[in-house]
N, C-alpha and C positions, 0 to 999 in steps of 0.2 A: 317530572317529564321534561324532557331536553324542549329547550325553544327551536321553532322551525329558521334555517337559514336562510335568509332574503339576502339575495347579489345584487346588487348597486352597479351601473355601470358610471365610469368616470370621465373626466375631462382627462388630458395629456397637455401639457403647454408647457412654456417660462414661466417659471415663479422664483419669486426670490423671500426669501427667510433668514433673519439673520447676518452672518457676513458668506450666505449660500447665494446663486441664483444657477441654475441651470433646470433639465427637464424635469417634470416633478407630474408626479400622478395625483391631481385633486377633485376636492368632492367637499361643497358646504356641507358645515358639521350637523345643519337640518336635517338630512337624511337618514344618516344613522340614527340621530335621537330620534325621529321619528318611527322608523323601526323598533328599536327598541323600547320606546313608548308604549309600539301597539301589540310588544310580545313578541318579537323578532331577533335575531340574532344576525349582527349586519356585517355584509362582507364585502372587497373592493374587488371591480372587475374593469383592471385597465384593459382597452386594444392589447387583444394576442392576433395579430395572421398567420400565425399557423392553421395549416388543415385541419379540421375538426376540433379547434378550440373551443369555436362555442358550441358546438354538441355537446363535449366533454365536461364543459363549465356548466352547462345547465344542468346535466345529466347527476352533476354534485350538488343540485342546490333541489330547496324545497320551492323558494319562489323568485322573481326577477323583477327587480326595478330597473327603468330607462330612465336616467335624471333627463333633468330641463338641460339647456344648451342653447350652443351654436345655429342658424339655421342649418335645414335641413339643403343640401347641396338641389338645385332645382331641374338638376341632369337624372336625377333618382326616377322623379316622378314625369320626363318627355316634355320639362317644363326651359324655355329663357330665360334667365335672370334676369327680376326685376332690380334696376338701379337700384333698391330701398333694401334688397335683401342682401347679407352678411358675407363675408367670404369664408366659402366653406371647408368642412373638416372632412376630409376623405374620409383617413382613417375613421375616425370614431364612426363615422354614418356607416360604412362596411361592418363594422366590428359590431356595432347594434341591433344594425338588420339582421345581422345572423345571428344574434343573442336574440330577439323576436322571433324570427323563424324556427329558430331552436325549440324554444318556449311553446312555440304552439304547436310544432310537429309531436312533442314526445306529453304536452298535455302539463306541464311548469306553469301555477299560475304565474300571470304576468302583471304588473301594473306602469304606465307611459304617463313620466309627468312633464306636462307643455311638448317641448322637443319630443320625447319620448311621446305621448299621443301621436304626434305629427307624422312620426318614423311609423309606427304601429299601423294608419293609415296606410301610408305609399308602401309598406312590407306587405300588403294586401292588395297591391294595384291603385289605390287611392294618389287626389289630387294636391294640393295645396292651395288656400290664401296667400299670397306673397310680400301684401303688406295689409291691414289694417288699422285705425286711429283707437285711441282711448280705452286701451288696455292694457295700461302702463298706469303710473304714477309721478312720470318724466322717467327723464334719461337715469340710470341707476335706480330710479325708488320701484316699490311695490307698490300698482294699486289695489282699488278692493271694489269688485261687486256683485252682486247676489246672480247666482246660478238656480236654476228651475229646472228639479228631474223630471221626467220621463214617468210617469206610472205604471208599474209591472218591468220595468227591467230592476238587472241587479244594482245599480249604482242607486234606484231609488229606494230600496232594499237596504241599501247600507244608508243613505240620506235620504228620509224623505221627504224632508221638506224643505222649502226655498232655502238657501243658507249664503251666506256674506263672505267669499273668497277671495284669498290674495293672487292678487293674477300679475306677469311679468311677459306678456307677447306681444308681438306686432304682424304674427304670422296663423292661420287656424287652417283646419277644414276645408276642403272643398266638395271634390266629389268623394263619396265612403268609398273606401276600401271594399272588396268583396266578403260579405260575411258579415261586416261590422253593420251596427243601427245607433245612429243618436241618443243618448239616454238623458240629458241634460244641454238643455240653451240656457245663453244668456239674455237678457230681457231687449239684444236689437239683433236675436236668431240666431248667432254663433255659435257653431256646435263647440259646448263645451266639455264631453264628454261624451266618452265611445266604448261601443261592449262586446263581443262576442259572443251570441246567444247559441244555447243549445251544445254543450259543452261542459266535461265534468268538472271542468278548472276555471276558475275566472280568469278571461282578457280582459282588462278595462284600462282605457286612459284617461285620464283628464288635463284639460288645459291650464289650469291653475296651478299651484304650488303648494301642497298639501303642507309641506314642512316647513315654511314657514306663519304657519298660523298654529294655531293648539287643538285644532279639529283632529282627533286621530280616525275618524273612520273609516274614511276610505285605506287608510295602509291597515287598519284592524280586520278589515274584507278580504285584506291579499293576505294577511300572516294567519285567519281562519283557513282560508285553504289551502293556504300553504303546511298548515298545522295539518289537516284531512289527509293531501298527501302522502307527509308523511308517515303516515301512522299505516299506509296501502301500501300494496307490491308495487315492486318499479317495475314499467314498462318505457321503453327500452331499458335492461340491468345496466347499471353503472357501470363504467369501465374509463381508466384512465385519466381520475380526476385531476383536472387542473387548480393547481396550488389556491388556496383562499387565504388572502391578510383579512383577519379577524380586526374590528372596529373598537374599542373598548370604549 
């Protein structure tokens, strides 16, 4: 049985490698392992603006990850910039939101880690946090602390119990998105996870960083239904798949 395909969305910047430095399409090598960890076959989805790109790029895949990132531009959600938050990335926030809306329109499971929750939100009408403390490790580290699910939704379904996450934000939650319900806080009420209820695909995001820890479950949750999927009739039928770099 073929592995279901999970799209990764990427970062676009400066990088330099070698005696290279110019534009470079990247993505911590955590995500794809983690994919293919949980049974996944992992693919890169830089920013396309072309028309109906990400229709087209969803419409090819089984399931969708929104990595972590940049903050979320605070024009998105009818929000000022606060001083503390990051300067933002157009592109990728455009190119995202339409990889989410995509995802949810034609029924692509989806899965939002940190950024990605964040986005998942305001692609629902939802608010933002714009800064919060102690949910870091410092500048550059990871820190770690126990998230508490929800009873009866599906995140507590894939976790049910308390469990010890690597977390990298300074941004969460404010008001839900329309549709979306909390499915996990952290122990001083930060929505640490969001779900889509009532739905033959799971939407779920979490604020944490799945892939850098060794917990595979929650990406085990999205390449399950992403595995159901496939194995079902496509509604909307594919048409005019956009190109996928396979991850090895």
């Amino acid at each position: 049985m073929s592995r279901p395909v999970i799209g990764i969305s990427t970062y676009q910047d400066q990088a330099r490698w070698g005696v290279w430095e110019m534009p470079a399409v990247l993505l911590p090598a955590g995500y794809p392992r983690l994919v293919r960890a949980a049974g996944g076959l992992a693919v890169l989805l830089p920013p396309d603006d072309a028309e109906d790109a990400a229709r087209d790029t969803v419409a090819a895949l089984d399931g969708v990850v929104i990595a972590g990132g940049a903050d979320v531009e605070p024009a998105r959600y009818g929000a000022v910039a606060d001083p503390r938050t990051g300067p933002p990335a157009r592109e990728r926030d455009a190119w995202e939101l339409a990889l989410i809306r995509a995802a949810v329109e034609q029924g692509v499971p989806l899965l939002g880690i940190c950024r990605g929750m964040q986005l998942l939100n305001v692609a629902l009408g939802g608010t933002l946090v714009q800064h919060l403390e102690d949910h870091t490790g410092g500048l550059g580290v990871f820190g770690s602390h126990p998230v508490i699910p929800v009873p009866g939704t599906a995140y507590a379904d894939a976790v049910p119990e308390t469990a010890l996450v690597p977390a990298y934000h300074h941004q969460a939650v404010d008001r839900l998105g329309g549709g979306l319900v909390a499915c996990a806080h952290a122990a001083d009420g930060t929505v640490e996870a969001v779900e889509l209820p009532g739905r033959a695909s799971l939407v779920l995001g979490v604020q944490w960083h799945p892939e850098m820890g060794e917990d595979t479950r929650v990406m085990t949750a999205l390449v399950r239904a992403a595995g159901e999927r496939s194995r079902s009739p496509r509604t909307p039928a594919r048409r005019s798949p956009a190109p996928r770099t396979p991850v090895s």
